[in-house]
N, C-alpha and C positions, 0 to 999 in steps of 0.2 A: 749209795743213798744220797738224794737231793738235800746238800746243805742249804735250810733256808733263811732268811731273816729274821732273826728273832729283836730287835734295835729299833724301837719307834725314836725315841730320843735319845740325843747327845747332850752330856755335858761340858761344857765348856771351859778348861780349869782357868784362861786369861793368862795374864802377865802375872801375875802375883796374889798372894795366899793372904795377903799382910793390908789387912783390912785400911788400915792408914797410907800405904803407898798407895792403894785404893782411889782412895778420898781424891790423894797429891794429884793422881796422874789422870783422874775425873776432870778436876779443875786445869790440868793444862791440855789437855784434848778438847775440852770443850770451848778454849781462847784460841786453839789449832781450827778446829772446824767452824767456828767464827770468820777466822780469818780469810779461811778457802772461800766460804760465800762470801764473801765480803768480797774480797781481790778479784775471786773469779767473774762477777757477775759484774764487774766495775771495768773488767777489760770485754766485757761480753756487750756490754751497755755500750762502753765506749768505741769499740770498732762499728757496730751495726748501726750508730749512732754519726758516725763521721762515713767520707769520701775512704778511708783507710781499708774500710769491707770490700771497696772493688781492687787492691791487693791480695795479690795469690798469699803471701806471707802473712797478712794478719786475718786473712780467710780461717790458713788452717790454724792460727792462734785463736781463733774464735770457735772454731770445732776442741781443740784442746781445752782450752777453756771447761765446757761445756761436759766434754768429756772426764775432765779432773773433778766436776762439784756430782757428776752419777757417778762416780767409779769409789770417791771416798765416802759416798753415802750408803753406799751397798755394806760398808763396814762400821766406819765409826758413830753411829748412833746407836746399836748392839752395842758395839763397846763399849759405850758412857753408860749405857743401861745397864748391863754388868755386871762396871765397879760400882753403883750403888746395890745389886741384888745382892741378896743372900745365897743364891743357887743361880747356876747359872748354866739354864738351858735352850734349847735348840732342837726342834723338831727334824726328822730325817726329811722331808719332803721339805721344808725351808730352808736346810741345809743342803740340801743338793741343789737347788736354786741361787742361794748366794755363791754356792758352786759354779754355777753356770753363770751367773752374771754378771761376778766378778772376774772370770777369764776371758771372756766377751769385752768387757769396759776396758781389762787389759793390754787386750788383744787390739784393740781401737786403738789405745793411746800409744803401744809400741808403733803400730806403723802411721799412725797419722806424725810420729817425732819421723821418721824414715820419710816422709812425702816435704814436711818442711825439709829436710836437710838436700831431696833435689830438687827442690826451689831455689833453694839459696843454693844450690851447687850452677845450676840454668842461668838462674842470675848473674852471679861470676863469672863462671868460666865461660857461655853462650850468650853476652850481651844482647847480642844484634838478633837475637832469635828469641829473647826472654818473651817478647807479650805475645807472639804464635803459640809459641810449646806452653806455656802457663797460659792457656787461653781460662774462661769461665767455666767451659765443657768439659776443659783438663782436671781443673782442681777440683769437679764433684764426681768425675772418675776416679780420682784418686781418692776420693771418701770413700765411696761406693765399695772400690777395693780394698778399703779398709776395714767396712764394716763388714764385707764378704769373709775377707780373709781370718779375722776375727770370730765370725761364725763357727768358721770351721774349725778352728781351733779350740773353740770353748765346746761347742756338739763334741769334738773327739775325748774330751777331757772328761765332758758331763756319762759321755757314754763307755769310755773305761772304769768311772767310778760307776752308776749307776746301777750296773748289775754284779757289784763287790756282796758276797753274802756279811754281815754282820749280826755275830749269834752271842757273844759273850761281852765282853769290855766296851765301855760309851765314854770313855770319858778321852775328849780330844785336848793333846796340848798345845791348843792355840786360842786365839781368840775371836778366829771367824773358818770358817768351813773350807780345809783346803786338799789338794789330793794327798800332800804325802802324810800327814797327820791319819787321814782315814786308811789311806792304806796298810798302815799300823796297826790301825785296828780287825781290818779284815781277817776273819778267820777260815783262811784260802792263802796259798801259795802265792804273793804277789811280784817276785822277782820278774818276770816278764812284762808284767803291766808296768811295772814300775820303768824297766828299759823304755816301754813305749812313750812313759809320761815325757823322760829325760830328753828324747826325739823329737816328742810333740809341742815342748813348752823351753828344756833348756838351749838346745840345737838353734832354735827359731831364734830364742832372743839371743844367743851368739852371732850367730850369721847375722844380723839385725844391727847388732853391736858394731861386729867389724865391718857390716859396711855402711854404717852408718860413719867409725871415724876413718875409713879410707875415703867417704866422700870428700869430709872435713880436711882430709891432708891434701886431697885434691884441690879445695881452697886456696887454700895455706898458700898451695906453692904456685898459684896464677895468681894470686896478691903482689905475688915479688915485682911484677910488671905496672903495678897501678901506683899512680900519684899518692903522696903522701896520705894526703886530706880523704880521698876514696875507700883507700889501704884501711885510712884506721877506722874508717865507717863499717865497713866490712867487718873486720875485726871484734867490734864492738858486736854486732847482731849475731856470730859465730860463735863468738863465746858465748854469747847466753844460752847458745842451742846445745854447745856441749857441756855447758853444767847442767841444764835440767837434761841430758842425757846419759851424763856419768850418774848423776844424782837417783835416775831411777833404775837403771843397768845394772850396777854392780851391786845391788840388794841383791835384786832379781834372779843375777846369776849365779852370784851363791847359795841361793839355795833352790834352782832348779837345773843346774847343769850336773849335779853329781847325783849318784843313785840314789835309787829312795828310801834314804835315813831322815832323822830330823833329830836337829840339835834344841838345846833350851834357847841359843842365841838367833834361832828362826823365828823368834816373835821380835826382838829387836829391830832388826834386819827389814824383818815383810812392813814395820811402822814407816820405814823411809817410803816405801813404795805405794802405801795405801794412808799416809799423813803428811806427811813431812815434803813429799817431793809437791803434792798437790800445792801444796801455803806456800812454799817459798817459789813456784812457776809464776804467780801474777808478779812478785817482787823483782825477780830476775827479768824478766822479760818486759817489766815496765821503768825500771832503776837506768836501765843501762841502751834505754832505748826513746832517744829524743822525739821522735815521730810518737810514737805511743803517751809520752807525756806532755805534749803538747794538745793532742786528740782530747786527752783525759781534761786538760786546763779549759780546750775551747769550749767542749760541753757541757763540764759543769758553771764556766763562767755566763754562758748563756741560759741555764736555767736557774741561775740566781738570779741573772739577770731580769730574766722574764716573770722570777718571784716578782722581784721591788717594780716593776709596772704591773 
């Protein structure tokens, strides 16, 4: 007999039951995604804005950019909405959507961090060849494959969950629509699907991971040969790439490299990746980064400038 869907809507239990932590976590999500527009749209302004846009490096920081203010708006504006409702729902057909367009957004921002790290890998270790190989046809191939690649990952995601039947329980513990929450709720045998998920999303962002810090160690160790003053330029640009890469990696991969269980500390966790990593990318990559705060000082001193005439 055809199990069918009996499940138009999901409800969504959030982070907390406790109408006041509610309120708290309203008020600091909502000074969080301030921020993200804020920072993001200020490096987005300020590279397309200066000479720094015909850099391969602040190209794909301006795709990142861009990519961090659609990726945490697919989530936390639901979420502020939420913790003020009384009930808090989710249509299936919107939910498998933010399903899909959130592993998509994801799927972007994993490998556009992998396309900066062999940029800056060309740049170090292949001086003499960096503006060939980083030509302008390269770096929107390497989007291109990004967004490609990202496709298909989120279609294989969208279309393991999509035909899950769901006939009894709705009520998701999380706070935005993700596979392994549903597939808990699936009333069907999901341990296969679930191997698949583990292949399709944890796999990718390990291999992703490691080679993303085998490039970086790759660095590391062609640094030993450069001038002091070079060395700690270098340095400085590298580190920002593997903080905001530990920073959204190891959410990530706790909770999609192991089977498909789901802890109450999965709504924690998924906050680094879908708020937390977004807000503090313009900080990090503009704090520690002289070319970028200079760009930021010349533009806006020229349009106060050009206020007071």
């Amino acid at each position: 007999m055809e199990t069918k869907n009996n499940v138009t809507v999901f409800i969504l239990l959030g982070l907390s039951q406790n109408k006041n932590i509610e309120i708290l976590c309203f008020v600091l999500f909502l000074f969080c995604y301030v921020a993200i527009w804020v920072g993001n749209l200020l490096i987005i302004i300020s590279v397309m804005c200066s000479p720094l846009m015909n850099q391969p490096m602040y190209f794909f920081l301006n795709c990142l950019s861009l990519s961090d203010l659609c990726y945490t708006s697919t989530v936390t504006p639901k979420l502020m909405a939420d913790l003020l409702a009384e009930r808090k729902t989710i249509s299936y057909s919107n939910c498998m959507t933010q399903l899909f367009i959130l592993h998509f957004l994801g799927g972007v921002e994993i490998f556009i961090l992998t396309g900066m790290a062999y940029d800056r890998y060309v740049a170090i270790c292949k001086p003499l060849h960096y503006t060939v190989i980083m030509s302008r046809e390269r770096c929107h191939a390497i989007i291109t494959a990004c967004c490609t690649g990202a496709l298909i990952h989120s279609a294989s995601q969208f279309l393991l969950t999509i035909f899950l039947p769901f006939c009894g329980p709705n009520e998701i513990d999380h706070y935005f629509c993700d596979v392994y929450p549903l597939l808990k709720l699936a009333c069907t045998d999901t341990y296969r699907i679930g191997l698949l998920v583990v292949v399709n999303s944890g796999l990718i962002a390990l291999m992703t991971f490691v080679i993303l810090m085998v490039s970086y160690f790759l660095i590391l160790y062609t640094l030993r040969a450069y001038p002091a003053e070079s060395r700690s330029k270098a340095l400085s640009t590298c580190s920002s790439h593997v903080t905001v890469v530990v920073l959204f990696f190891v959410p990530v991969l706790f909770i999609y490299i192991r089977p498909a269980t789901t802890y109450p500390e999965d709504k924690v966790f998924a906050l680094f990746y879908t708020i937390i990593a977004p807000m503090f990318n313009p900080l990090i990559y503009t704090l520690r980064n002289m070319e970028m705060k200079n760009a930021m000082k010349k533009m806006w001193y020229h349009h106060l400038f050009w206020e007071e005439k």
